[in-house]
DRENPA-3360 file (N, C-alpha, C; in nm, 2 decimals, always signed):
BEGIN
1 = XXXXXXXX = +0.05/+2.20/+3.69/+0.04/+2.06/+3.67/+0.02/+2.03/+3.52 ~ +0.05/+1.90/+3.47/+0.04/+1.85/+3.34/-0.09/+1.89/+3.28 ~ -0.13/+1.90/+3.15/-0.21/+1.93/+3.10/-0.29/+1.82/+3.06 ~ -0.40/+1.73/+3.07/-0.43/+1.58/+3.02/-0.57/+1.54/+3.07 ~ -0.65/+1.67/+3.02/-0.81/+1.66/+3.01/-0.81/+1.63/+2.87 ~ -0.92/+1.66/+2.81/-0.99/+1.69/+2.68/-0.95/+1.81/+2.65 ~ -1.05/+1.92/+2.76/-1.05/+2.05/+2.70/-0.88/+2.11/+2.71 ~ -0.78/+2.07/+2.81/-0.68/+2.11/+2.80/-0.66/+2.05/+2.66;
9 = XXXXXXXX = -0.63/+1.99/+2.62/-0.55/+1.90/+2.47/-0.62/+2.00/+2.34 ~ -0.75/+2.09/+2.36/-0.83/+2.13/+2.28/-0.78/+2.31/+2.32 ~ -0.76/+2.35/+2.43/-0.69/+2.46/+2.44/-0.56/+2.51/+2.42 ~ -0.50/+2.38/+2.41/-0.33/+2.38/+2.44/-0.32/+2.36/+2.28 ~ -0.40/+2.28/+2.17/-0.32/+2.24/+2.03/-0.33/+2.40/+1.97 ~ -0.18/+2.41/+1.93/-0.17/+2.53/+1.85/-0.08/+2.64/+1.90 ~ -0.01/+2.55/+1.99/+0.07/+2.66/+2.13/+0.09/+2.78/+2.11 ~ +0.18/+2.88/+2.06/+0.16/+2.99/+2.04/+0.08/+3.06/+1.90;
17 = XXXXXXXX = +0.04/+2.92/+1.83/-0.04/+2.98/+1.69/-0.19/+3.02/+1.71 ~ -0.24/+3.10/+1.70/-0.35/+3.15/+1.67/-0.48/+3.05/+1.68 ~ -0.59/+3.03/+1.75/-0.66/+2.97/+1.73/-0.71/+2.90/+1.53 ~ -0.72/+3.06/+1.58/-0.85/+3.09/+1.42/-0.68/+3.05/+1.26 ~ -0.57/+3.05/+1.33/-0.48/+2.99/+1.21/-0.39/+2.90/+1.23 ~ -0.51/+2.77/+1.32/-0.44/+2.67/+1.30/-0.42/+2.59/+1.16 ~ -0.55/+2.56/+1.13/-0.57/+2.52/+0.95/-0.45/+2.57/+0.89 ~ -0.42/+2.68/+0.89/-0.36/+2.72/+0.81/-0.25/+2.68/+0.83;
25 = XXXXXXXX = -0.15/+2.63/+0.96/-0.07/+2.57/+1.02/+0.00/+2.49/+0.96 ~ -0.17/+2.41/+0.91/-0.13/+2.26/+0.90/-0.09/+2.25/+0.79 ~ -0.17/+2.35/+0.71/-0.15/+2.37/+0.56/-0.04/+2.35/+0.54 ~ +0.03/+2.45/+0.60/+0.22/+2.51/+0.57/+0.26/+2.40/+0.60 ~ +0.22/+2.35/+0.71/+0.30/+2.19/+0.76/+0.32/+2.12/+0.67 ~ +0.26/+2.08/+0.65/+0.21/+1.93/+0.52/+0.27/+2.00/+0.39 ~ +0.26/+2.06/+0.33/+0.30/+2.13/+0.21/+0.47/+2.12/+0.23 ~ +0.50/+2.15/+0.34/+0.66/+2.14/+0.30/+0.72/+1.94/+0.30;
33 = XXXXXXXX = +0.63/+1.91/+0.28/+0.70/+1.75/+0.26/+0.66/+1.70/+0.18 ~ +0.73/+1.61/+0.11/+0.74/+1.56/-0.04/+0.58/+1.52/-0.09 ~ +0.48/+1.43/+0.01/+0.40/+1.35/-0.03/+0.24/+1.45/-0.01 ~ +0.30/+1.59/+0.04/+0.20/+1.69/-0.02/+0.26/+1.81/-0.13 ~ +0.37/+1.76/-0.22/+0.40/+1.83/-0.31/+0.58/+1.90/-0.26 ~ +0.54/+1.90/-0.14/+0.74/+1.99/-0.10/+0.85/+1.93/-0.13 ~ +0.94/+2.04/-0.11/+1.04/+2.04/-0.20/+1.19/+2.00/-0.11 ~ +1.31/+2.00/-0.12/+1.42/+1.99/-0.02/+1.47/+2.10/+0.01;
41 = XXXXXXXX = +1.43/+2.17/-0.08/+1.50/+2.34/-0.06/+1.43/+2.41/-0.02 ~ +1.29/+2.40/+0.04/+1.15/+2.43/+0.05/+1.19/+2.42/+0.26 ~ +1.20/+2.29/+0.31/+1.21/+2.25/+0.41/+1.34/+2.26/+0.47 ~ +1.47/+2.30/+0.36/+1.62/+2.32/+0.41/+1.62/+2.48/+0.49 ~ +1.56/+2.54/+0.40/+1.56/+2.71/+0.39/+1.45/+2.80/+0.52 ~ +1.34/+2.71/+0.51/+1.29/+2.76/+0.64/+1.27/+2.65/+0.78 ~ +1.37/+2.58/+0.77/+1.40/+2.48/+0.87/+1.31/+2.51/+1.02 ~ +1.36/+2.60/+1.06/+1.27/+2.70/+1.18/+1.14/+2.69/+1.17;
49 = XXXXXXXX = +1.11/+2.72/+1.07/+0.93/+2.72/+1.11/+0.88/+2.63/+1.07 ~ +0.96/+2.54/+1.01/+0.91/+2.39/+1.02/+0.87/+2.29/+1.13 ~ +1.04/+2.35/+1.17/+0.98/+2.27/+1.32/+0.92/+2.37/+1.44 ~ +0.91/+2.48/+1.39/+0.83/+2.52/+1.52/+0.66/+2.49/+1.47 ~ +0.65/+2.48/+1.37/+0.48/+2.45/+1.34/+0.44/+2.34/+1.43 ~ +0.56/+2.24/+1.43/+0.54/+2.11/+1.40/+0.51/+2.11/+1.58 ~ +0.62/+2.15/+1.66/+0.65/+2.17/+1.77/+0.52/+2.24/+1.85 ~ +0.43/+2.34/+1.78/+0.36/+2.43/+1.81/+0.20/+2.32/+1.79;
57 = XXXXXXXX = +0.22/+2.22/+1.68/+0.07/+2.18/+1.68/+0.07/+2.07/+1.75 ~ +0.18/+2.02/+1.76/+0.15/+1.86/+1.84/+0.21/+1.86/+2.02 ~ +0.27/+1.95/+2.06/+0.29/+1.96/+2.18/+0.16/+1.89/+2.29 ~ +0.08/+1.97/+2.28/-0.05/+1.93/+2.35/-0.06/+1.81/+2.36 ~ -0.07/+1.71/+2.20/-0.15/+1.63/+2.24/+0.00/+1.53/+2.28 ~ +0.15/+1.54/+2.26/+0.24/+1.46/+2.34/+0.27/+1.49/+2.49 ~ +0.20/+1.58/+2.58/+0.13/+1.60/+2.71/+0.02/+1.54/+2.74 ~ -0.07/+1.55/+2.65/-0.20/+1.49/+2.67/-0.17/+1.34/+2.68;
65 = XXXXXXXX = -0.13/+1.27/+2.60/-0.11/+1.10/+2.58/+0.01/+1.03/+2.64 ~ +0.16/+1.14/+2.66/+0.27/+1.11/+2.71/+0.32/+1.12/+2.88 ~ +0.25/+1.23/+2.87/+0.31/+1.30/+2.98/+0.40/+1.39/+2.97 ~ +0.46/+1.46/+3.09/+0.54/+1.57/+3.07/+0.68/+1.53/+3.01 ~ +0.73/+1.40/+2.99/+0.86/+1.36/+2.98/+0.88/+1.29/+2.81 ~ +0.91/+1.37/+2.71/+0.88/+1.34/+2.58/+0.97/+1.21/+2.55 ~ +1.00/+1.07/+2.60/+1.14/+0.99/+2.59/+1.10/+0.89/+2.57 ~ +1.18/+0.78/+2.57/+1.11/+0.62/+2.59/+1.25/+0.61/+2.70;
73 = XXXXXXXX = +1.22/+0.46/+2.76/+1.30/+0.42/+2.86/+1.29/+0.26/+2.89 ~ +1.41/+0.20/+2.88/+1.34/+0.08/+2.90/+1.25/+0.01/+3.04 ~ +1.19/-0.11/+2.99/+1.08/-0.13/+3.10/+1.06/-0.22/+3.15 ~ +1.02/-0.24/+3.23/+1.03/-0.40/+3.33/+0.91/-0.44/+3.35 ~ +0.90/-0.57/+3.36/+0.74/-0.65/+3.38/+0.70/-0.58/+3.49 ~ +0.53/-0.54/+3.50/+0.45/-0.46/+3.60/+0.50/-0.33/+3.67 ~ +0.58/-0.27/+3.55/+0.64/-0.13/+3.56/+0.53/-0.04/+3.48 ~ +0.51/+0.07/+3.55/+0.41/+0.16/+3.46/+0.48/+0.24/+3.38;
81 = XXXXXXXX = +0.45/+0.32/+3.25/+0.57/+0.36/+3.15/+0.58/+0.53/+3.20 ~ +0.50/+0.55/+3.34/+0.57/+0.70/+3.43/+0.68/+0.66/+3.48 ~ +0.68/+0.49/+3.56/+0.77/+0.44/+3.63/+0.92/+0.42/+3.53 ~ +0.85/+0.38/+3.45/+1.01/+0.36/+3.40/+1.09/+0.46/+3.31 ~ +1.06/+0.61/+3.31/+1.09/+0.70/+3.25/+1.16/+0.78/+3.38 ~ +1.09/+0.80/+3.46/+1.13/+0.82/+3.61/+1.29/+0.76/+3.66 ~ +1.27/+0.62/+3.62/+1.37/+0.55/+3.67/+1.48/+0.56/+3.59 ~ +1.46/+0.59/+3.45/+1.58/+0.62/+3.34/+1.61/+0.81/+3.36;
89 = XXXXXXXX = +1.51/+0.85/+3.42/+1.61/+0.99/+3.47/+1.68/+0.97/+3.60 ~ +1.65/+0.93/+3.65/+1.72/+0.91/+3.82/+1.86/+0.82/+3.75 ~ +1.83/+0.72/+3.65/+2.00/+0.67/+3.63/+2.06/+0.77/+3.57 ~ +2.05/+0.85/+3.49/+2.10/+0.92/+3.47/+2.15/+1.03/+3.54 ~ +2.09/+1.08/+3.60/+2.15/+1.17/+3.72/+2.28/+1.08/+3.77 ~ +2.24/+0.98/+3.84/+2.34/+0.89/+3.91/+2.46/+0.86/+3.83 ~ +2.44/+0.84/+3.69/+2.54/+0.80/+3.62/+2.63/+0.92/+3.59 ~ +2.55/+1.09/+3.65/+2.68/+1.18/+3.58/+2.67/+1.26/+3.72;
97 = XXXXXXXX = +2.63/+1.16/+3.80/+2.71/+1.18/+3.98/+2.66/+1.34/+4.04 ~ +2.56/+1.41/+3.93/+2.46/+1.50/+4.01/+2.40/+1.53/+4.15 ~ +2.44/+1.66/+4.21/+2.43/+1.70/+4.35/+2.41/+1.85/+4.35 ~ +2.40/+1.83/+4.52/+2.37/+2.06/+4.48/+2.50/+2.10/+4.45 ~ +2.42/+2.23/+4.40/+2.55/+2.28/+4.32/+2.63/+2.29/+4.21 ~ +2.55/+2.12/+4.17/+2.60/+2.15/+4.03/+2.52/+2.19/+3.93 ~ +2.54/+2.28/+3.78/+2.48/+2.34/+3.72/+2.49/+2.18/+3.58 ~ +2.39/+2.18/+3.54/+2.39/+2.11/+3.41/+2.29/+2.16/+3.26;
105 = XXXXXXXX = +2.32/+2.12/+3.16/+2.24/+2.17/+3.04/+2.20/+2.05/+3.00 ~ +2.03/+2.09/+2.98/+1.95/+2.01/+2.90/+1.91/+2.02/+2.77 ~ +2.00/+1.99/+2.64/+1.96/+2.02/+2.52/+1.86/+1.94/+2.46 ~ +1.79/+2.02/+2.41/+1.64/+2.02/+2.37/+1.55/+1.94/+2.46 ~ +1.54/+2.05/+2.52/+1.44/+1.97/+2.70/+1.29/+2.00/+2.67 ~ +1.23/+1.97/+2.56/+1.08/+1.98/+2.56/+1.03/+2.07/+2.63 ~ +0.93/+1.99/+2.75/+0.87/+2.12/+2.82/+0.91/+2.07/+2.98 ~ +1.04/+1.98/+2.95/+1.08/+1.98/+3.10/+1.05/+1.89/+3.17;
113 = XXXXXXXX = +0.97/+1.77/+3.11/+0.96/+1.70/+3.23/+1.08/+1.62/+3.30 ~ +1.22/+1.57/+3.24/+1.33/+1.53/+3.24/+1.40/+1.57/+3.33 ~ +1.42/+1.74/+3.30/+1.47/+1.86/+3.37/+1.43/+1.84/+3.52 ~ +1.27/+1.89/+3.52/+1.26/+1.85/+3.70/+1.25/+1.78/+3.76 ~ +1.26/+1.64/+3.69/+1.24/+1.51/+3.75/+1.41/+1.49/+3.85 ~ +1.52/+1.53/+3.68/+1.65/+1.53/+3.77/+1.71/+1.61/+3.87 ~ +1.63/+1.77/+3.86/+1.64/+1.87/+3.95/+1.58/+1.83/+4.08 ~ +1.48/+1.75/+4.10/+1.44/+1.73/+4.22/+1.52/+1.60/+4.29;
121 = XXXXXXXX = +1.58/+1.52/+4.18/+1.62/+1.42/+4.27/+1.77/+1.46/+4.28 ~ +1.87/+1.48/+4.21/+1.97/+1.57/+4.26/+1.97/+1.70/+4.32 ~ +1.89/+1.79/+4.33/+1.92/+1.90/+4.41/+2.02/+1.97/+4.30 ~ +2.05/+1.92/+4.16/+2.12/+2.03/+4.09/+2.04/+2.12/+4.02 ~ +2.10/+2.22/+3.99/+2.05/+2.35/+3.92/+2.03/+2.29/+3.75 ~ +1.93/+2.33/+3.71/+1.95/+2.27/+3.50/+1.88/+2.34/+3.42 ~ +1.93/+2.38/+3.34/+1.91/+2.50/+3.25/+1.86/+2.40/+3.11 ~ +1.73/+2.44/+3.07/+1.68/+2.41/+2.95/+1.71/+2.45/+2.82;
129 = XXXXXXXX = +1.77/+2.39/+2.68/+1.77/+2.45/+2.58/+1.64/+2.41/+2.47 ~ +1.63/+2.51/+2.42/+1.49/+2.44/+2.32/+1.46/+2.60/+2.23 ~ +1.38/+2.55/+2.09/+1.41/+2.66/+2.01/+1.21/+2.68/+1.99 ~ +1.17/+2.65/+2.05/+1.04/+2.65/+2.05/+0.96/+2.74/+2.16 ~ +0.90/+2.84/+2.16/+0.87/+2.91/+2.25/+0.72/+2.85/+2.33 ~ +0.64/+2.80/+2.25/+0.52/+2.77/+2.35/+0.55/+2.64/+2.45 ~ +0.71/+2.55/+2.41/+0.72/+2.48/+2.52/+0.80/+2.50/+2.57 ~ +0.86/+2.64/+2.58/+0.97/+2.68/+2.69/+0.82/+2.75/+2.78;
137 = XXXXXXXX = +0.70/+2.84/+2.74/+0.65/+2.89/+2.80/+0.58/+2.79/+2.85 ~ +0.56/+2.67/+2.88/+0.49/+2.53/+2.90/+0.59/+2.50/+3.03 ~ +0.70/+2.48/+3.02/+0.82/+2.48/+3.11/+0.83/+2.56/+3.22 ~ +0.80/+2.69/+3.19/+0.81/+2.77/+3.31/+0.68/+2.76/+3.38 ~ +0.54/+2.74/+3.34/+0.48/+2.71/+3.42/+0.47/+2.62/+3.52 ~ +0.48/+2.49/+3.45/+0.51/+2.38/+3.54/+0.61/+2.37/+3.63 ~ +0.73/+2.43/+3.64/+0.84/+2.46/+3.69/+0.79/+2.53/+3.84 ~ +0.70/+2.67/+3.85/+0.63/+2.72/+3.88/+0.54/+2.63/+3.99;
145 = XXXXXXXX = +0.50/+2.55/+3.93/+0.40/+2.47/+3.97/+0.41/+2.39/+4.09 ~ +0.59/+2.33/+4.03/+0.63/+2.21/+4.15/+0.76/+2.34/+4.21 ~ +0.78/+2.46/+4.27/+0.86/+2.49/+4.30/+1.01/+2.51/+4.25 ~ +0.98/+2.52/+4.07/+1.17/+2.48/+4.12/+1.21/+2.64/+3.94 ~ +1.12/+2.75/+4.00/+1.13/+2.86/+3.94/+1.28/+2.90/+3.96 ~ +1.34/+2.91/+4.05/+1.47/+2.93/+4.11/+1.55/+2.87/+4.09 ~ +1.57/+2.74/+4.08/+1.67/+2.65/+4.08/+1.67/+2.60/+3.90 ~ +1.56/+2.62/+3.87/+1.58/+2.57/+3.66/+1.53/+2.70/+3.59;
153 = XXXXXXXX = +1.58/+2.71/+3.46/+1.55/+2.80/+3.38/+1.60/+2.78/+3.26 ~ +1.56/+2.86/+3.18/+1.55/+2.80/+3.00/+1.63/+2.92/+2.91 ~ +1.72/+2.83/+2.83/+1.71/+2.99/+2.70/+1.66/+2.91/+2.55 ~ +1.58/+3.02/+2.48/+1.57/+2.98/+2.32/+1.62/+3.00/+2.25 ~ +1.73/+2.92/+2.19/+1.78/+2.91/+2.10/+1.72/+2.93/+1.92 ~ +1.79/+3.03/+1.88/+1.77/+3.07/+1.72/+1.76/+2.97/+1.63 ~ +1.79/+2.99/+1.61/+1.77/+2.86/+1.45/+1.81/+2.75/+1.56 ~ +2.52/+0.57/+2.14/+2.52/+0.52/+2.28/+2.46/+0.44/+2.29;
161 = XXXXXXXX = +2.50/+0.39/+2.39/+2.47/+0.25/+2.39/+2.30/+0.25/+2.42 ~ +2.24/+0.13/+2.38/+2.08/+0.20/+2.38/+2.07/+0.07/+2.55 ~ +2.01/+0.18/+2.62/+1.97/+0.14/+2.78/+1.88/+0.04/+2.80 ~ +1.80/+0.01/+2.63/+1.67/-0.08/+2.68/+1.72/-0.21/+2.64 ~ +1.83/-0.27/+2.62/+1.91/-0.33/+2.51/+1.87/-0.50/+2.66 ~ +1.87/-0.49/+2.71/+1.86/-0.60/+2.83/+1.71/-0.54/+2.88 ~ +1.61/-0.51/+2.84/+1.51/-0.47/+2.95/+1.39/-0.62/+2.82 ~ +1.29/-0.63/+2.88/+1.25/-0.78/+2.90/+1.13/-0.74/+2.80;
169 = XXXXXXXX = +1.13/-0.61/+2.75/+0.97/-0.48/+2.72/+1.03/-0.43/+2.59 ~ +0.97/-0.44/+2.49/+1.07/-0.34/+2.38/+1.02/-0.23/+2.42 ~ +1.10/-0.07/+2.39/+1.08/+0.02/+2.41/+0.96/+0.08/+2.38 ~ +0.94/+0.04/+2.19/+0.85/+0.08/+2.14/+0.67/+0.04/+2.18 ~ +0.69/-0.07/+2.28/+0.55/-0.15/+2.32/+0.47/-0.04/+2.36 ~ +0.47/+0.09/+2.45/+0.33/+0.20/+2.44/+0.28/+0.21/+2.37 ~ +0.37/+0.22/+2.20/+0.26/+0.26/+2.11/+0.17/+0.14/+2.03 ~ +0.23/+0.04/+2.04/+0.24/-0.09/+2.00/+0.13/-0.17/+2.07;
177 = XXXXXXXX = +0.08/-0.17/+2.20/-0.04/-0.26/+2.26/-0.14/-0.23/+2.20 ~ -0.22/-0.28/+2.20/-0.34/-0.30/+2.14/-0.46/-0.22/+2.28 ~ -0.42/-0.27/+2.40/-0.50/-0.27/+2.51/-0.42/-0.25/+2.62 ~ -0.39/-0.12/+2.72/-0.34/-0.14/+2.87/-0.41/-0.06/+2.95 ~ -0.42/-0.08/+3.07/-0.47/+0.03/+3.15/-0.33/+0.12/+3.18 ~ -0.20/+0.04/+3.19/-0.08/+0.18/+3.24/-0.08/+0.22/+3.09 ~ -0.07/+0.39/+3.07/-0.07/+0.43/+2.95/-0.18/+0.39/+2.83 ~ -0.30/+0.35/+2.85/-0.40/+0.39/+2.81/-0.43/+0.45/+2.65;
185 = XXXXXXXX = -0.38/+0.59/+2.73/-0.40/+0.66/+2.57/-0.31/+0.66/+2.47 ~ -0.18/+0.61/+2.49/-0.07/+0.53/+2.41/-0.11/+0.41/+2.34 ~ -0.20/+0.35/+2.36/-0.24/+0.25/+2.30/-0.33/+0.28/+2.15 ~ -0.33/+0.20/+2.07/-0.38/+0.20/+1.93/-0.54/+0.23/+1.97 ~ -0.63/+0.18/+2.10/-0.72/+0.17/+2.09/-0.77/+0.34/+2.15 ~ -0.65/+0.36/+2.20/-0.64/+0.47/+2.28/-0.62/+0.58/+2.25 ~ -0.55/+0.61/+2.11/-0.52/+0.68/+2.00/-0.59/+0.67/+1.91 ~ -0.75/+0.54/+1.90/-0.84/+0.60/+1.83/-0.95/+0.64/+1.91;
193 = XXXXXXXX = -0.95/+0.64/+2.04/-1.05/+0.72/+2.12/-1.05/+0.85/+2.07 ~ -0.89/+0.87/+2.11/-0.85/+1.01/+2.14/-0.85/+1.11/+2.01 ~ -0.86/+1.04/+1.89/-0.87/+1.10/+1.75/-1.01/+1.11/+1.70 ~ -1.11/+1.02/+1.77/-1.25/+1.06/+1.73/-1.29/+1.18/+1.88 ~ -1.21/+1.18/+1.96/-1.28/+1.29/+2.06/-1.21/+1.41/+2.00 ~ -1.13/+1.41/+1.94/-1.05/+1.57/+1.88/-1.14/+1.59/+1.77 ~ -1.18/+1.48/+1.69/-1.32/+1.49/+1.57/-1.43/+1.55/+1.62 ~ -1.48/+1.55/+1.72/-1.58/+1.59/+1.81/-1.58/+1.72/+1.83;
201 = XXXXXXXX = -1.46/+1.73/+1.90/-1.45/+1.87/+1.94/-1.43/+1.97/+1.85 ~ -1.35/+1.96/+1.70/-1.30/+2.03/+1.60/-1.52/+2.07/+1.55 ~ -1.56/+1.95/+1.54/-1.68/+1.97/+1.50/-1.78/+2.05/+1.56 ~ -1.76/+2.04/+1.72/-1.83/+2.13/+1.78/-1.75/+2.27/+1.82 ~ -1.66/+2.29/+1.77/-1.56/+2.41/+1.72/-1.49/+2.50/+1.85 ~ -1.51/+2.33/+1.98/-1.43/+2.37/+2.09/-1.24/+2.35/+2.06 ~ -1.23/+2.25/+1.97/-1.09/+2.25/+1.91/-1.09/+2.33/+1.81 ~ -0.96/+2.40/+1.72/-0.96/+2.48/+1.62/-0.96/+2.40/+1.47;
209 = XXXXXXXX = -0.97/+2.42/+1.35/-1.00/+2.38/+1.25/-0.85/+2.33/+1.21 ~ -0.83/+2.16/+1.17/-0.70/+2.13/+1.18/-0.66/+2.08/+1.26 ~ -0.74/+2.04/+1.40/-0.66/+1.98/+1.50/-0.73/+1.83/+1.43 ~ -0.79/+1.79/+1.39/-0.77/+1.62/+1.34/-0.64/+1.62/+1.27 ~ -0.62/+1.66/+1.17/-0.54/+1.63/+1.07/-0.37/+1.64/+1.16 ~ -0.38/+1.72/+1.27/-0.26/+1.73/+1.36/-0.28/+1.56/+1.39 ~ -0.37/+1.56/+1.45/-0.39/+1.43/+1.54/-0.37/+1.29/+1.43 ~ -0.40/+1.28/+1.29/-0.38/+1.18/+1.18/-0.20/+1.20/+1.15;
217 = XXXXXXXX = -0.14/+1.32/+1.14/+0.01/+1.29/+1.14/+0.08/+1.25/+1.23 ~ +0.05/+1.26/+1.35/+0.05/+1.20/+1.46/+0.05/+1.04/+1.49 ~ -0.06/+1.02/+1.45/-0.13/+0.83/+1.45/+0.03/+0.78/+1.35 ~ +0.01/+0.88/+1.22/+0.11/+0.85/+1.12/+0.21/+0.78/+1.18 ~ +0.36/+0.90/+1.22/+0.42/+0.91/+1.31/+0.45/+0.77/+1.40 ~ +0.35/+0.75/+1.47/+0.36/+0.65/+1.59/+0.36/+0.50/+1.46 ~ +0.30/+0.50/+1.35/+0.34/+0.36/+1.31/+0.40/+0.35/+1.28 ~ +0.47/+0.44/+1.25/+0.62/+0.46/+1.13/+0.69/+0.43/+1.24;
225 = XXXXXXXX = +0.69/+0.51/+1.35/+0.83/+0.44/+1.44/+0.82/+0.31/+1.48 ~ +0.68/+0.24/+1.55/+0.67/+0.08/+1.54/+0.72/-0.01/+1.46 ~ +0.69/+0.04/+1.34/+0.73/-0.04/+1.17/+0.90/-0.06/+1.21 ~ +0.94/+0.08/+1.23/+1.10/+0.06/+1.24/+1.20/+0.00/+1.29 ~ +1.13/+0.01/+1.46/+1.20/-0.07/+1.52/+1.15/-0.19/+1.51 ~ +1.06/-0.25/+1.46/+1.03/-0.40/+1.46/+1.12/-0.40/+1.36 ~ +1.13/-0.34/+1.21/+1.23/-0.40/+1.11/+1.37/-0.36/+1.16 ~ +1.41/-0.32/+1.23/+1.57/-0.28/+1.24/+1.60/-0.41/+1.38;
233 = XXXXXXXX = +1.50/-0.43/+1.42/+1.52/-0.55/+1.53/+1.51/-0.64/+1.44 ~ +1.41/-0.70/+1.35/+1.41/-0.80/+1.32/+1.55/-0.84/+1.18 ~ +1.63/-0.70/+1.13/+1.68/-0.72/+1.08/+1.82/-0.77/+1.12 ~ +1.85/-0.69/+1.27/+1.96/-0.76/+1.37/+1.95/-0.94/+1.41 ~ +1.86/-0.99/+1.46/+1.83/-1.10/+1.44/+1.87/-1.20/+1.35 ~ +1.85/-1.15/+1.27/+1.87/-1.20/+1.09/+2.03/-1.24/+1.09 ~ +2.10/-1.10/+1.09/+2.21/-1.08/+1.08/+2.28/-1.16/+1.20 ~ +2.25/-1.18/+1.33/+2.30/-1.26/+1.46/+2.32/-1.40/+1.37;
241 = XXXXXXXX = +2.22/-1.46/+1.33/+2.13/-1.60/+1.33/+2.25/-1.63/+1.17 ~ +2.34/-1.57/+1.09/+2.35/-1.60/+1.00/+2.50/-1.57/+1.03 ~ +2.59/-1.48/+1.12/+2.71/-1.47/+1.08/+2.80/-1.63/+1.15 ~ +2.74/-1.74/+1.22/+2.84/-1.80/+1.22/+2.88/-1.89/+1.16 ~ +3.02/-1.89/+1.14/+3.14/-1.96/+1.04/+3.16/-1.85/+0.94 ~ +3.09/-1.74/+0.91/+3.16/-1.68/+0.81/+3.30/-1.60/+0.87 ~ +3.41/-1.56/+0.76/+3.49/-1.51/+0.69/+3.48/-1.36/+0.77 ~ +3.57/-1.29/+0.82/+3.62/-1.24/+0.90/+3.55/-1.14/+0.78;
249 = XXXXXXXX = +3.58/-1.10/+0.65/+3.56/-1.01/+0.54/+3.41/-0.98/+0.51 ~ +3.34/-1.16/+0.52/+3.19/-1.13/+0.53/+3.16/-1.04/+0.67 ~ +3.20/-1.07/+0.77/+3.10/-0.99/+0.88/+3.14/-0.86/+0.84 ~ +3.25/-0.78/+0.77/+3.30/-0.67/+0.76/+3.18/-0.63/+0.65 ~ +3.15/-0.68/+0.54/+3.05/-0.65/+0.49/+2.95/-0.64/+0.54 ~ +2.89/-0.74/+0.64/+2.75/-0.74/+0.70/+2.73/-0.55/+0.79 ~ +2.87/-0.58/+0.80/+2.91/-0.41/+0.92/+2.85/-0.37/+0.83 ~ +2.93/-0.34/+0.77/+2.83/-0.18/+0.63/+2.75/-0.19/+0.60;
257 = XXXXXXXX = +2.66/-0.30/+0.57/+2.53/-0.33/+0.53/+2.47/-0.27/+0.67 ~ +2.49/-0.33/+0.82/+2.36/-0.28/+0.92/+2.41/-0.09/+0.93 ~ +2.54/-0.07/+0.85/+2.53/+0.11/+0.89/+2.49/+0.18/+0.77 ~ +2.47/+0.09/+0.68/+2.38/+0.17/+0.57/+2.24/+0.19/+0.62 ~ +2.18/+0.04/+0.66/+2.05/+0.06/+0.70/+2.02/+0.14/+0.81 ~ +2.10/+0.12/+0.90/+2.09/+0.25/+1.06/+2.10/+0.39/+0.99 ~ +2.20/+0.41/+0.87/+2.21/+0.57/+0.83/+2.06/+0.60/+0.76 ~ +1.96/+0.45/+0.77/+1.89/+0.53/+0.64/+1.74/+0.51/+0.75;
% end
């Protein structure tokens, strides 16, 4: 079963790293990006263990506050955000007409919650890809867990239209409420519970040295993507509310203007 106690979130951060060298983890983490000194040829060259640090320190706690299914989906009024992640794998299955017997690949399937959600509702076979070993070993457990060791399995790999576009909930609203009871620890208020009880535990040295500062890139993270899509929405708006009557040449400029900003 999912991992989404305390002490699980405090056992699980560090996945296959060393307790006693998580700190050091974080070190290497943070050092390879610009705003603690790194370089581009720094983060090009060991690409791999960048993202597996990255992979290896925050898994836990995107189990702990997410659940098993690492995605957004869009949402509907008095929909819970298990419910509507659920319901965006089930269309998916349906939309690529999944049944027994058929085999399908899931690239970069985290730790699988996607995988069995669709394996159980189609009855197809689905093979995980992912270059991270503590959440392929995360995957087989759980797999394990709900029966479906036989029918899914994983290899580790070496080195559209957006769905929520009509839904009535921006995608981003989990991290964005202030206050909910569905998703909870998705919330701001919820994500500072959850970062003074990892303060807690680091201090009473049931988490490893480094799991705050995991949990502060993290908070990071979650505003930066809020920020984003509020400015990339608000900047579509903008652009809606302003092209009419112009010049067939202006909206061709406006084009390249919203694909510079999407490229960036």
């Amino acid at each position: 079963m999912s991992k989404t106690s305390a002490l699980d979130l405090a056992s699980g951060l560090g996945g296959k790293i060393r307790k006693e060298q998580v700190k050091s983890a974080v070190d290497q983490y943070e050092n390879y990006h610009e705003i603690y000194g790194g370089e581009v040829e720094s983060r090009t060259s060991n690409y791999a263990d960048l993202a597996n640090k990255y992979y290896d320190l925050v898994t836990s706690f995107c189990e702990y506050g997410w659940g098993e299914s690492f995605h957004f989906g869009s949402r509907w009024q008095g929909e819970t955000l298990r419910e509507s992640l659920k319901r965006h794998e089930h269309f998916l299955a349906l939309q690529l007409g999944l049944k027994k017997g058929m085999k399908v690949l899931d690239v970069g399937c985290g730790i699988g919650g996607p995988l069995r959600e669709i394996a159980r509702f189609s009855s197809a076979s689905v093979t995980g890809l992912n270059n991270n070993a503590y959440q392929i070993s995360r995957c087989k457990e759980l797999n394990f867990s709900v029966g479906l060791s036989e029918t899914c399995n994983f290899v580790k790999v070496v080195s559209v239209k957006d769905l929520a576009e009509d839904s009535p909930l921006p995608w981003y609203l989990p991290l964005d409420s202030q206050f909910s009871l569905n998703g909870f620890r998705l919330t701001r208020l919820g994500r500072f519970i959850t970062h003074m009880l990892v303060k807690t535990l680091e201090c009473l040295h049931v988490a490893p040295q480094g799991s705050l500062r995991v949990s502060s890139f993290l908070e990071t993270a979650a505003d930066g993507l809020v920020k984003g899509a509020k400015d990339l929405h608000a900047h579509f708006l903008r652009l809606g509310s302003e092209t009419s009557g112009q010049s067939g040449g202006d909206l061709k400029n406006r084009a390249r203007c919203v694909k510079c900003f999407k490229d960036h």
